[in-house]
C-alpha positions in Angstrom: 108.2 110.1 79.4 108.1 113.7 80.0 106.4 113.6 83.6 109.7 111.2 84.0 111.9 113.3 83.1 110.8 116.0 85.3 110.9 113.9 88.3 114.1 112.4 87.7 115.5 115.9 86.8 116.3 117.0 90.3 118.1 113.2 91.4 120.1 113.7 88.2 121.3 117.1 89.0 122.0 116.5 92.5 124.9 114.0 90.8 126.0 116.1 88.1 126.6 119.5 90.3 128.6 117.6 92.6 131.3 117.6 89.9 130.0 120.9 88.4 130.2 122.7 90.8 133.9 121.5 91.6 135.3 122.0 88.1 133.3 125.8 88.0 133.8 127.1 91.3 138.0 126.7 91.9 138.6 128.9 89.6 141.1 128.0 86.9 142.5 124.7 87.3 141.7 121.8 88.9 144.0 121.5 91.9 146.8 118.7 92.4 147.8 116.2 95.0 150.7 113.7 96.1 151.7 110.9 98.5 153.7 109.8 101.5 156.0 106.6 101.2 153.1 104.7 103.2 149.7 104.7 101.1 147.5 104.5 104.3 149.6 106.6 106.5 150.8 110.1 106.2 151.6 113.0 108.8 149.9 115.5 107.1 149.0 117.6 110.3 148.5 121.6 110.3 149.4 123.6 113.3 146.8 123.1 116.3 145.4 119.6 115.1 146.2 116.0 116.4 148.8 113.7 114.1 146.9 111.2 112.6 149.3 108.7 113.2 148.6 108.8 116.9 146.0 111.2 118.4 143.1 110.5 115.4 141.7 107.5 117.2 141.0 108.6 120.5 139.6 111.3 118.6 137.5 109.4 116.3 133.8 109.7 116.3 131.0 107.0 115.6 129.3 108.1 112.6 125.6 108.4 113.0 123.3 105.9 110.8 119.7 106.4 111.1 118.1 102.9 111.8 114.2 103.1 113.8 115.5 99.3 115.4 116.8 99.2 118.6 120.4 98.2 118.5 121.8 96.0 121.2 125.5 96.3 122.8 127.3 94.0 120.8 126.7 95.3 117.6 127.0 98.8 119.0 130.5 98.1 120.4 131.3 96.0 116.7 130.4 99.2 114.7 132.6 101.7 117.2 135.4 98.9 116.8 134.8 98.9 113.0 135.4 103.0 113.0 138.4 102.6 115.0 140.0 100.1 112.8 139.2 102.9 109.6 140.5 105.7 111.3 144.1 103.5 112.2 143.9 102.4 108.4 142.4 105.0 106.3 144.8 107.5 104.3 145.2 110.5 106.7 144.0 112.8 104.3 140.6 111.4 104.4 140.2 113.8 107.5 139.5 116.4 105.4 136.9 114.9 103.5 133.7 116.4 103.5 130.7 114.8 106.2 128.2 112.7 104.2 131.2 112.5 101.0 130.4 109.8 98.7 132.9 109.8 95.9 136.5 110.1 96.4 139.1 110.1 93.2 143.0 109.6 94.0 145.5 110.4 90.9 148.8 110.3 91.0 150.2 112.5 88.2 154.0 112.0 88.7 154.1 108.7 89.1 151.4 108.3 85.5 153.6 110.7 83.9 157.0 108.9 85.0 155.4 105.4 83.9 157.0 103.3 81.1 154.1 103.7 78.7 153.6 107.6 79.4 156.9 108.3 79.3 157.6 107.5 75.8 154.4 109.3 74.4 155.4 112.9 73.0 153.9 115.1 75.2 156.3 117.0 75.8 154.1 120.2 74.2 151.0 120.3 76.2 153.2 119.4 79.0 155.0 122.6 78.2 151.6 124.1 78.0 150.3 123.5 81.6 153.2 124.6 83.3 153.0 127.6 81.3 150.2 128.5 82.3 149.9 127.1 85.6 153.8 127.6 86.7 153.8 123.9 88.1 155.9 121.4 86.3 152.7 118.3 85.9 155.6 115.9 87.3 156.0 117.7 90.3 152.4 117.1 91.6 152.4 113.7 94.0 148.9 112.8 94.5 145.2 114.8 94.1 142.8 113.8 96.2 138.8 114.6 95.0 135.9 114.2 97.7 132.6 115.3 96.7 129.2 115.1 99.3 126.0 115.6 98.1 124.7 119.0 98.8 124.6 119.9 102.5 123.1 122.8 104.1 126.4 124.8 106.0 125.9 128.3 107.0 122.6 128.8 105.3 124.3 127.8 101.9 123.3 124.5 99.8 125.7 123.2 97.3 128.1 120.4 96.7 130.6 119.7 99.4 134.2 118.9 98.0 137.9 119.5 99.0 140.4 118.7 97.2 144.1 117.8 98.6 146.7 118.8 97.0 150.3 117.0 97.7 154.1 118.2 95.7 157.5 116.6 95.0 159.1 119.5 96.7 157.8 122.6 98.9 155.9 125.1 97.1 154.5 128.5 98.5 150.7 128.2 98.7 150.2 131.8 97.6 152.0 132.0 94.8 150.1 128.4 93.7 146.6 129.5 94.1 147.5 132.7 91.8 149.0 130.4 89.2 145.9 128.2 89.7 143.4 130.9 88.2 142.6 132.3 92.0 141.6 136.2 91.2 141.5 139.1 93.9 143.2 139.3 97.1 144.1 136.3 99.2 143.2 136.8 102.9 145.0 135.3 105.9 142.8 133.3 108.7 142.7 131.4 111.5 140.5 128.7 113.0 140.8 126.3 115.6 144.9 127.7 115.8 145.1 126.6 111.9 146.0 129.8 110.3 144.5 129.6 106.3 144.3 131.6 103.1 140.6 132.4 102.1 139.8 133.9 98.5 137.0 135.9 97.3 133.6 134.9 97.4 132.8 133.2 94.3 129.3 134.4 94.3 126.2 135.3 95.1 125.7 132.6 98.0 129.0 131.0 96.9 131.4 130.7 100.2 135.1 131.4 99.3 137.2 129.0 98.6 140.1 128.3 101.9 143.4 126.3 101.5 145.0 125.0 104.5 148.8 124.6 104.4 149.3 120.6 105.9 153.0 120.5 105.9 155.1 122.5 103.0 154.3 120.2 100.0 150.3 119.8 100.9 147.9 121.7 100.8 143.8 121.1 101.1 141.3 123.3 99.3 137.4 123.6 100.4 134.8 125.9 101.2 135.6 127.7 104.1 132.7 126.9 106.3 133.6 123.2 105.5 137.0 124.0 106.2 135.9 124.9 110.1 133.4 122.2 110.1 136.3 119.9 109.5 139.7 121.2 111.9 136.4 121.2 114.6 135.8 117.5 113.6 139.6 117.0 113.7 138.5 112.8 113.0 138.6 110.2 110.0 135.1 109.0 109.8 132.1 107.8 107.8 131.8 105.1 105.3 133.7 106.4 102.4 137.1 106.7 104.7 135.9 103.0 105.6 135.8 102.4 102.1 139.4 103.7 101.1 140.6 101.8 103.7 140.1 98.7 102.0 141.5 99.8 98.3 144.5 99.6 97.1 145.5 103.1 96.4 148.9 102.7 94.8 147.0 102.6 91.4 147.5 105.8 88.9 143.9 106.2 89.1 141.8 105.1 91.7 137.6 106.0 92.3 135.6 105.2 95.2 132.0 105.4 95.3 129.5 104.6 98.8 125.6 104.4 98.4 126.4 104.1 102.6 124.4 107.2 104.5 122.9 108.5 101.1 119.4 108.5 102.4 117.9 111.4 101.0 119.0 110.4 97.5 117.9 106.8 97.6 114.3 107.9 99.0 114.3 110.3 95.7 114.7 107.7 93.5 112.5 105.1 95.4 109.5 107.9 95.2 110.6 108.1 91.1 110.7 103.8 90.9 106.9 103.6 92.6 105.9 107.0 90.3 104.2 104.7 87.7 106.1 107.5 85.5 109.3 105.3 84.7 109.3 104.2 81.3 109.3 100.4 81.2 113.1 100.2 79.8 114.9 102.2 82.7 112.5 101.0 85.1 115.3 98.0 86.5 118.1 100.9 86.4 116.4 102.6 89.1 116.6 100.2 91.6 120.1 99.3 91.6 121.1 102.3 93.7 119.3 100.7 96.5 120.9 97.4 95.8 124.6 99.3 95.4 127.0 99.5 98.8 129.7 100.4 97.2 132.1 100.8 94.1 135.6 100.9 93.5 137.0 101.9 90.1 141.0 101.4 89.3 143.2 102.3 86.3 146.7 100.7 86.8 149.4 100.9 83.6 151.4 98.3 84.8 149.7 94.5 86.6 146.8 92.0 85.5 144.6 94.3 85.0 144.7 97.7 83.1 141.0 98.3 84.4 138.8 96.8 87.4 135.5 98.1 88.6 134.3 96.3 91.7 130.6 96.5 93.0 129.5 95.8 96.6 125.7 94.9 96.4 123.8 95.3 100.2 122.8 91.8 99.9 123.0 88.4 97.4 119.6 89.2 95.3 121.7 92.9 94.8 124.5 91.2 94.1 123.0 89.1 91.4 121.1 92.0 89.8 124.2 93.5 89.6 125.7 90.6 88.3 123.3 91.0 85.2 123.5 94.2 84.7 127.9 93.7 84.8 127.1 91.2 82.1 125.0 93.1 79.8 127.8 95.9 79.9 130.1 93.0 78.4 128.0 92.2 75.7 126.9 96.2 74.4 130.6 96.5 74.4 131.6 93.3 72.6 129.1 94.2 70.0 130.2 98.1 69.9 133.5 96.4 69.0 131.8 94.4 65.9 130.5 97.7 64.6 133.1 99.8 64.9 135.6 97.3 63.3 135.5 98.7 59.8 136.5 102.3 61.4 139.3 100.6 63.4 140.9 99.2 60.4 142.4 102.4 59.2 144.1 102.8 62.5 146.4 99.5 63.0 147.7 100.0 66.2 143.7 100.8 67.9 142.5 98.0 66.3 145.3 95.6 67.8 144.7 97.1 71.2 140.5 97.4 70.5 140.7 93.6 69.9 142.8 92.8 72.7 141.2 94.4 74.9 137.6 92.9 74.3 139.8 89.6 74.5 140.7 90.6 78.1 136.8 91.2 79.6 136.0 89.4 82.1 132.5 89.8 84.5 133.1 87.9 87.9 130.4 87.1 90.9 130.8 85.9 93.9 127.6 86.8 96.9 127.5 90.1 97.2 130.5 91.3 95.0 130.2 91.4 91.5 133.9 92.4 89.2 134.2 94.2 86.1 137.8 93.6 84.9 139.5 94.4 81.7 143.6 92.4 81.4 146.4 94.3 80.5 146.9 93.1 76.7 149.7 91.0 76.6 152.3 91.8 73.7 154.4 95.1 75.8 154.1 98.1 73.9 150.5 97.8 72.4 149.3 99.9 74.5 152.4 102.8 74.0 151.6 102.2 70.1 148.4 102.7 70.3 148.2 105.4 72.6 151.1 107.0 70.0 148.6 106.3 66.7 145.9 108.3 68.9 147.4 111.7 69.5 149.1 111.9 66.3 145.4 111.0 64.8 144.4 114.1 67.8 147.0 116.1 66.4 146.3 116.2 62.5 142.6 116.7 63.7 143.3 119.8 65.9 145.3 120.7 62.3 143.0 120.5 59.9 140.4 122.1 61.9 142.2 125.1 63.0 143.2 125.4 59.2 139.6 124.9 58.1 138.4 127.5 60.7 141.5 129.7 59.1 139.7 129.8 55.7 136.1 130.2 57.1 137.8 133.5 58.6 138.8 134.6 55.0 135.6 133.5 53.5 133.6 135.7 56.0 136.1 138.6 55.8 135.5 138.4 52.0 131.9 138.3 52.3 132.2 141.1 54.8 134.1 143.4 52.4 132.1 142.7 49.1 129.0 144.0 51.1 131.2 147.1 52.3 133.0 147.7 48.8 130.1 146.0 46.2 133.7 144.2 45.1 135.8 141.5 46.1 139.7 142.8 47.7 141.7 142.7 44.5 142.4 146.5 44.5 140.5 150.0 45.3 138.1 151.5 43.7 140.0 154.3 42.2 144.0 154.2 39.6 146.2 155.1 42.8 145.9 151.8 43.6 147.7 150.3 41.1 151.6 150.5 39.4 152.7 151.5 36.5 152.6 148.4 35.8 148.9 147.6 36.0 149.4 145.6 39.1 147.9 146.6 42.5 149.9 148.2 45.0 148.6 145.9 48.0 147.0 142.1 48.0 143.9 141.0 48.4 145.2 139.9 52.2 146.3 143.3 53.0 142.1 144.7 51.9 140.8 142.2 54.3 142.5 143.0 56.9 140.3 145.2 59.0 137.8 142.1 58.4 140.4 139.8 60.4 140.7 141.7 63.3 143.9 143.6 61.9 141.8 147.2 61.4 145.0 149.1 63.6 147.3 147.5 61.4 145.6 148.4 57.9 145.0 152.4 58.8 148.9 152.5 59.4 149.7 151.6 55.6 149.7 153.9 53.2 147.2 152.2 50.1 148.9 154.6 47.6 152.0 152.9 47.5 153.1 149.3 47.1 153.6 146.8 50.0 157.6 147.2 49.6 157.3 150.9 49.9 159.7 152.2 52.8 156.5 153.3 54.6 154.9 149.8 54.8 157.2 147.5 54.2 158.5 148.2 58.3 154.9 147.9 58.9 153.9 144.9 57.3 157.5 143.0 58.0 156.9 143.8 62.2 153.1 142.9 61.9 151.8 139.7 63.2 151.0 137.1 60.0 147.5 136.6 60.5 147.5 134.3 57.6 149.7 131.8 59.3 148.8 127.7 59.2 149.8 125.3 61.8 151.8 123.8 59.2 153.9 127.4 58.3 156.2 127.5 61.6 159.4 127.3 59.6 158.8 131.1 58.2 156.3 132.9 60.3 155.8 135.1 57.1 154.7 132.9 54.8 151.4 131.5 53.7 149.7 128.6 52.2 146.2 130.1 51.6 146.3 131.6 48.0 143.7 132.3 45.1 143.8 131.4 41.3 144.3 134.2 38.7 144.0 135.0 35.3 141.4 135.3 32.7 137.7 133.8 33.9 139.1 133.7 37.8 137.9 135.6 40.3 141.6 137.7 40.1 141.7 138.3 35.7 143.8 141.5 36.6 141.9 145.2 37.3 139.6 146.3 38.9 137.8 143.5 41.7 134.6 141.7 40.9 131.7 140.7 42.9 129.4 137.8 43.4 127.2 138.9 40.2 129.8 137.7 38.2 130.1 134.4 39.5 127.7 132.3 37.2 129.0 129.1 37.4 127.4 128.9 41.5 129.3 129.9 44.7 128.8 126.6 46.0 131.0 125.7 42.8 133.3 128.3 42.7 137.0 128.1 44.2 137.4 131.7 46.2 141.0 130.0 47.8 142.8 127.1 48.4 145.8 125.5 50.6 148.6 124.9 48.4 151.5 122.7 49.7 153.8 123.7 52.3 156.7 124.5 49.6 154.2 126.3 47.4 153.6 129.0 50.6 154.5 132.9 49.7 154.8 136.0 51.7 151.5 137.3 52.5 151.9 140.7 52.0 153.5 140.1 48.4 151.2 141.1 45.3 151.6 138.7 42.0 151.0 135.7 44.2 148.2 134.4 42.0 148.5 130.7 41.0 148.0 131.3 37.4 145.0 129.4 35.7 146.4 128.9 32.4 149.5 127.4 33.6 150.4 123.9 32.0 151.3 122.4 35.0 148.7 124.1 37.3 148.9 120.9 39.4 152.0 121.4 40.3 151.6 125.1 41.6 149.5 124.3 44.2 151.9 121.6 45.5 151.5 118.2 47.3 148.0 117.6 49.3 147.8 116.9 52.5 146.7 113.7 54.3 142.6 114.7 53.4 143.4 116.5 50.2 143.4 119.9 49.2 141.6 122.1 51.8 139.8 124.7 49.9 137.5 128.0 50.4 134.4 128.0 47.7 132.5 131.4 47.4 129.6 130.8 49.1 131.8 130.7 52.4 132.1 126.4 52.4 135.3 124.8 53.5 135.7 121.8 52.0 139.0 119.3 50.7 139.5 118.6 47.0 140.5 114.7 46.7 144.0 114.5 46.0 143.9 113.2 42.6 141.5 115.7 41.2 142.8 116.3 37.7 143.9 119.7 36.2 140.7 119.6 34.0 138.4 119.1 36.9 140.5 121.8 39.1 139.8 124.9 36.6 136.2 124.0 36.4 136.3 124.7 40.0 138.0 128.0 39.6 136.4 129.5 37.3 133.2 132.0 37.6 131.8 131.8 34.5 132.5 128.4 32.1 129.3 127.0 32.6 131.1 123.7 33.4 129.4 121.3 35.8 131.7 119.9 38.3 131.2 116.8 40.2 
């Protein structure tokens, strides 16, 4: 298995750093792209190069296939006709593909965005987000074309090819774009072939630079720049993948096109592997359907029969049924993933009307050489929007609880941190001008951890000597960020739901702060601090914010529990949720240090 995986190392990479290499090397995000009214014809034509419309066909070029047999006139005049008919049919933009490219993905963000089901999903914030940080509204971007080659050797570099068109609702300045895009350094004007182009900054060692060609005011490509040469010298829609896009429907929201066409070097790397004797017997099959695949096409459409179809081209009938098989067996691993996962699905209604409807919709179809993967569009409207609804609010409250549960590991550590500074936990200092009159410490246990939460500037402002209220830190702690702040706090940016239990056998009974060698009871046992409900927060500067132990409510100080219960923070740096009807009883044995209780 090992001598295997070593052989089939290199193949596998070869497939993975296509993408790689893409999402890595164009710095920031990935670019976007849009259409013209006509799917298969645009005039998206640069300065100095032939329309597409008109010129591309006398321009077009037979694309060479390596084949040792002598081929006779007819079938040479039948191929040249077949590469006239793609480059008259083929989207325009598939000049600028990359020689030798063998996957092409076509999204169409405004129009996915601007769809019935999307449009009633509330994504309004991350939405909000990406233009932030990109300064391009998501529903301004038409169409994004993705063409990836294998790696190709181009001015004595090896990597990926790609480019990536980019097409807008309105003009946009191409400058200003790739700067919002993540671009860094300066953007250099050039010129080739009378196309004048902005080139970036090397990427790398043996990284070329980035170039991005203006085609018309709202569309732009984006490739290495030798490739960028390679293709306005080419100036031509040809090779099988164009061939292949010609014959998809691209008005789909997400459309992939795959071609095993011309992929030589790859197939011969995986023969070699197949006749290894190194294949382990159950992946053995798996190998050879590469060399029985032409071609795949893979669509996502929110709105037709089907909601997903995958369609696979075999080279010839015994491909075909292989295929065929191997179509089927996907059927039946997901019809039984279904059965499994069931149970899980329960607890989400709306998944587990669209997970069963789905599965209802499969279908596996063959006919000669083509062999369809299809899943329906569930019948019954909205169950996809419902669904779709039940899973980012399910996203959502995950993202929540995790960011709060990372929130409380922070405290933990910052408490560990200080105990091994201080040989005490942050209740007060170690000397009586830390405290009031009154017995009560000027500052809280929050304000002591501080420096440990990445807030050191903040803390050597304050003066320790006087309370938090003081007209020397009060300004101080009022202006200060709250780094104590939940998801769940955003009505009162000072307040806080993370708070500790005090009074006598608690890990705050009043004086001077303890330390781990009083904790008897465990740490693993021992509450340090909890989330209390969102009307149970307090200002987290403020001293005397203790929920008090021996109150005879103490349930109803902490509050109401979230969905998972009460998140809590044990000593021993744990983050765990209480269940939310954990008694009273069972909630002091958890906060106290010494009772010699045992909790379950």
């Amino acid at each position: 298995m090992a001598a295997f995986i070593s052989r089939i190392r290199p193949v596998s990479a070869a497939l993975i750093c296509m993408v790689a290499y893409v999402l890595s090397g164009c710095g920031g995000e990935e670019p976007t792209a849009a259409p013209a009214t006509d799917e298969n014809v645009t005039t998206d034509t640069p300065a100095g190069l032939a329309d597409p419309a008109t010129d591309i066909v006398a321009d077009a070029t037979p694309v060479p296939t390596p084949d040792p047999t002598p081929v006779d006139k007819a079938s040479a005049d039948s191929t040249a006709a077949a590469e006239v008919e793609t480059a008259k049919t083929a989207p325009a933009y598939a000049k600028y593909f990359p020689k030798g490219a063998a996957v092409a993905v076509v999204i169409q963000p405004r129009r996915l965005l601007e769809s019935e089901l999307i449009s009633e999903l509330p994504l309004e914030e991350p939405l909000a987000k990406i233009e932030d940080r990109s300064g391009l509204d998501p529903k301004s971007i038409e169409r994004v074309v993705l063409a990836i080659a294998p790696p190709a050797e181009i001015d004595g570099r090896r990597e990926p090819d790609f480019a990536v068109i980019v097409s807008f609702t309105e003009p946009v300045d191409l400058r200003v774009v790739l700067e919002k895009a993540g671009f860094r350094g300066n953007l250099e004007e050039k010129s080739h072939n009378d196309a004048s182009y902005l080139v970036t900054e090397p990427r790398g060692p043996g990284r070329a630079p980035i170039a991005a060609l203006a085609l018309d005011d709202d569309s732009y490509v984006l490739t290495p720049e030798p490739l960028l040469h390679e293709i306005l010298e080419r100036n031509a829609i040809e090779g099988p993948l164009a061939a292949q896009l010609a014959k998809t429907n691209l008005t789909h929201e997400f459309v992939l096109v795959g071609t095993m066409e011309g992929q030589d070097s790859l197939l011969e790397q995986l023969s070699a592997i197949a006749q290894s004797g190194e294949v382990p017997p159950m992946l053995a099959p798996l190998l050879s359907v590469p060399q029985k695949l032409l071609a795949v096409t893979l669509t996502i459409g929110l709105s037709g029969e089907n909601l997903l179809a995958v369609k696979l081209d075999a080279r010839d009938e015994e491909g075909g049924k292989l295929l065929k098989s191997l179509a089927d067996l996907g059927k039946t691993s997901l019809e039984g993933l279904y059965e499994q996962q069931k149970p899980q699905l329960a607890a989400q209604p709306p998944l587990a009307e669209l997970a069963e409807k789905l599965i209802a919709g499969l279908n596996v179809s063959h006919e000669g050489t083509q062999v369809r993967f299809e899943v329906k569009t569930p019948p019954g409207g909205d169950v996809i929007a419902k669904a779709l609804r039940s899973a980012i609010e399910a996203a959502r409250t995950a993202a929540k609880l995790s960011s709060e549960k990372n929130d409380l590991r922070q405290i933990g550590l910052a408490f560990h941190n200080y105990h091994n500074l201080q040989e005490s936990f942050p209740v007060a200092g170690k000397d009586s001008n830390s405290f009031g009159k009154d017995g009560e410490p000027f500052m809280s246990w929050r304000t002591h951890i501080l420096p440990f939460m990445d807030q050191a500037a903040l803390y050597n402002t304050l003066n320790l000597g006087e309370s938090a209220d003081s007209d020397h830190n009060k300004p101080l702690l009022e202006k200060a960020e709250n780094p104590y702040l939940s998801l769940n706090d955003a009505e009162d940016s000072k307040k806080t739901r993370f708070r500790m239990f005090s009074g006598k056998g608690t890990l705050l009974p009043g004086g001077k702060g303890l330390g781990f060698r009083d904790i008897t009871d465990g740490a693993s046992n021992t509450i340090m601090a909890i989330q209390v409900g969102p009307e149970k927060a307090v200002t987290w500067y403020k001293t005397k914010t203790g929920i008090p132990i021996d109150s005879k409510n103490l349930l109803d100080e902490i509050g109401n529990p979230g969905p998972n219960g009460y998140l809590t923070l044990f000593c021993d740096g744990a983050v765990r949720p209480l269940p939310a009807d954990i008694t009273a009883e069972q909630l002091k044995d958890y906060v106290t240090i010494n009772g010699g209780e045992v909790v379950r």
